[in-house]
C-alpha positions in Angstrom: 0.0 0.0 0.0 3.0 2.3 0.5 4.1 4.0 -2.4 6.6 6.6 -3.3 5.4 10.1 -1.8 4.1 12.3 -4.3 6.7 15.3 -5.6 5.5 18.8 -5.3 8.4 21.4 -7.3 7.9 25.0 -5.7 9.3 27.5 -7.4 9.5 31.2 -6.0 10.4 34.7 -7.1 9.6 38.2 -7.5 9.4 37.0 -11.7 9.6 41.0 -12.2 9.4 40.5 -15.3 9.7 36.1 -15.8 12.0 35.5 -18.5 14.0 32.8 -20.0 16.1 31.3 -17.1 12.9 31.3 -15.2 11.9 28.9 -18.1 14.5 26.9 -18.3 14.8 26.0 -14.7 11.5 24.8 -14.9 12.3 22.7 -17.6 15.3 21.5 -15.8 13.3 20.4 -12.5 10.6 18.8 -14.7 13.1 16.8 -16.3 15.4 16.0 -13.3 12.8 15.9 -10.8 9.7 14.4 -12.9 7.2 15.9 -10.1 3.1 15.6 -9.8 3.3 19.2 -10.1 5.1 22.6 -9.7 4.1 25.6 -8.3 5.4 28.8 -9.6 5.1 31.5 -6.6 5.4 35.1 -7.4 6.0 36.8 -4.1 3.4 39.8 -3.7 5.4 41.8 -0.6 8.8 40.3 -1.2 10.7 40.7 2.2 14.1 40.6 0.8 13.1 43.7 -1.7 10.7 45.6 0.2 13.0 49.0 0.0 13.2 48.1 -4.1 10.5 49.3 -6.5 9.0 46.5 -8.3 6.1 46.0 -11.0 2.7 45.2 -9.8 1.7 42.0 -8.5 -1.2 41.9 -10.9 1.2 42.6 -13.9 4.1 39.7 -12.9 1.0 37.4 -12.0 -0.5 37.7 -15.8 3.2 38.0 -17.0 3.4 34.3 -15.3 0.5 33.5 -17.3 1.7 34.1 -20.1 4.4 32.3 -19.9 3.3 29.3 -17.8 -0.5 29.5 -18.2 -0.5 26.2 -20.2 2.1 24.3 -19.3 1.6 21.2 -18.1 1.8 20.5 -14.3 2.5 23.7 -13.3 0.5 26.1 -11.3 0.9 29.8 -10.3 -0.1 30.0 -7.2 -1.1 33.8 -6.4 -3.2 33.7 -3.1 -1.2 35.9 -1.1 -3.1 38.6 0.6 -2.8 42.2 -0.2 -0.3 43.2 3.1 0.9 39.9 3.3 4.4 39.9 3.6 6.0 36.6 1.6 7.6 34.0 3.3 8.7 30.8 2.3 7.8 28.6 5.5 3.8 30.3 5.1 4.2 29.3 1.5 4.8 25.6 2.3 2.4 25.4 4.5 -0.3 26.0 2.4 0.5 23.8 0.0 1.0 21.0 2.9 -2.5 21.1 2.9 -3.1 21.0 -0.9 -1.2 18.0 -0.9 -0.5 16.1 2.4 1.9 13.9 3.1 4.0 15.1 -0.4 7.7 15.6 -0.6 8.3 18.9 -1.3 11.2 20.5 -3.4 12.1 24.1 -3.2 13.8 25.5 -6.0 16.7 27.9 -4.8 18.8 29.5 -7.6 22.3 30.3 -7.0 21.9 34.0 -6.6 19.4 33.2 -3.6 21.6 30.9 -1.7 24.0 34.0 -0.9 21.5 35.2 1.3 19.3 32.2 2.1 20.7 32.8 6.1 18.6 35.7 6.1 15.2 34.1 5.5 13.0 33.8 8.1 12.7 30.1 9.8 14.9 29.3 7.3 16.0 25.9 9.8 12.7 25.0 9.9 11.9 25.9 5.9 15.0 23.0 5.4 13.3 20.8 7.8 10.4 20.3 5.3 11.8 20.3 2.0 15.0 18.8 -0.7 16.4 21.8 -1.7 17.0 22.2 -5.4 19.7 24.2 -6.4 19.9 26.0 -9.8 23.6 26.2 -10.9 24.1 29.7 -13.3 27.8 30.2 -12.4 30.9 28.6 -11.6 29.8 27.4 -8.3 30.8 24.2 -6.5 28.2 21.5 -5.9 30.0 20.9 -2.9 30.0 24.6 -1.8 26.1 25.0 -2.3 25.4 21.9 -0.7 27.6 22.9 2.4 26.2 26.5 2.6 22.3 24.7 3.2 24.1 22.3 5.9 25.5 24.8 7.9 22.2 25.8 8.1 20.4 22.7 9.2 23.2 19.2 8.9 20.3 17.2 7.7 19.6 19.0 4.6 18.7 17.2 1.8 20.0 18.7 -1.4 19.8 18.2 -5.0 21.8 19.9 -7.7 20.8 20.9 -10.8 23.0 21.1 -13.7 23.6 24.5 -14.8 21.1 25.9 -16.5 22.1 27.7 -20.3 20.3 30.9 -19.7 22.4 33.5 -18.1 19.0 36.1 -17.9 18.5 38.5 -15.6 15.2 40.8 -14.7 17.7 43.3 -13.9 19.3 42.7 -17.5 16.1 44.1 -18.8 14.9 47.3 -16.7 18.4 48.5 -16.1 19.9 47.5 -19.6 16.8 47.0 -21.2 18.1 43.6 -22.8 15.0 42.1 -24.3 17.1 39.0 -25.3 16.3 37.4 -22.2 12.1 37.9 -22.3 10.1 35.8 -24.7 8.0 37.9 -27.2 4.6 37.4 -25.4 5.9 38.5 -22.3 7.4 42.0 -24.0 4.2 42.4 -26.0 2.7 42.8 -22.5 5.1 44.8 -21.0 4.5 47.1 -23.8 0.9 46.9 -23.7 0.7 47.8 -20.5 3.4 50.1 -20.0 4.7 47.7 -16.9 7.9 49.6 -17.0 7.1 52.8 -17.8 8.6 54.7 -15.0 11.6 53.0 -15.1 
């Protein structure tokens, strides 16, 4: 009667704007991972960038849509409240509930992991979850593995090869490098003036 646990991929970000890497590291965890499904997170009230200004969370939600909207097993999962600071352990939670008794994999990219000692709970966030690191640079598995266990010693880690994509969201509004946005997503932008005020 006891099977293997169901795999739930979650996969958070500020996506301001979702672009290619974002893509691809889906791709990756689908492939590596093979999970029931993934949940793509924007963060409405991102803690981490709360002194930053970032596009509306209605805009990066549809700009998720766009891009995700009919992908197979995944989700966007957009239920945060208006004031509701984003957190990852809240997060998990919630879809603990969706889906209990699932083993749950949080996608980390490289970029997070510098400041993953910040996050809030983050012992107990490690607790719950395999941690799936994203490789974009030169990093060590070894170093990004050890970085999560000197957090919490149990952590259970996965690596991910390195994804192509070297994309940014800051390529785009500060360099306005469109290379890394598919041409849905910048027919949006441009529709709706996302970026308008810089």
């Amino acid at each position: 009667m006891s099977g293997a646990k169901k795999k739930i991929g979650v996969f958070g970000g500020t996506f301001d704007p979702v672009h290619k890497g974002h893509s691809e590291v889906v791709a990756a965890v689908k492939k590596e991972i093979r999970p029931y499904k993934i949940y793509v997170v924007p963060a409405r009230n991102p803690w981490m960038k709360k002194d930053k200004k970032i596009a509306s969370f209605k805009h990066r939600v549809e700009m998720l849509k766009v891009v995700f909207g009919k992908t197979e097993n995944v989700e966007i999962m957009a239920d945060e409240k208006e004031e509701e600071i984003s957190y990852t352990k809240k997060t998990l939670a919630k879809i603990e509930k969706k889906h209990p008794g699932s083993a749950l994999y949080l996608v980390l990219g490289e970029d997070v992991l510098t400041r993953i000692s910040e996050w809030k709970d983050i012992k107990e966030v490690l607790k719950k979850v395999t941690a799936v690191c994203v490789k974009r640079g030169e990093q060590a598995d070894g170093d990004m593995i050890r970085q999560l266990k000197e957090i919490y010693r149990e952590s259970k880690v996965v690596v991910l090869d390195k994804v192509k994509s070297n994309a940014s969201s800051t390529g785009y509004k500060k360099n306005n490098n469109t290379s890394f946005i598919s041409k849905d997503v910048l027919k949006y932008i441009y529709k709706n003036n996302v970026y308008k005020n810089g």
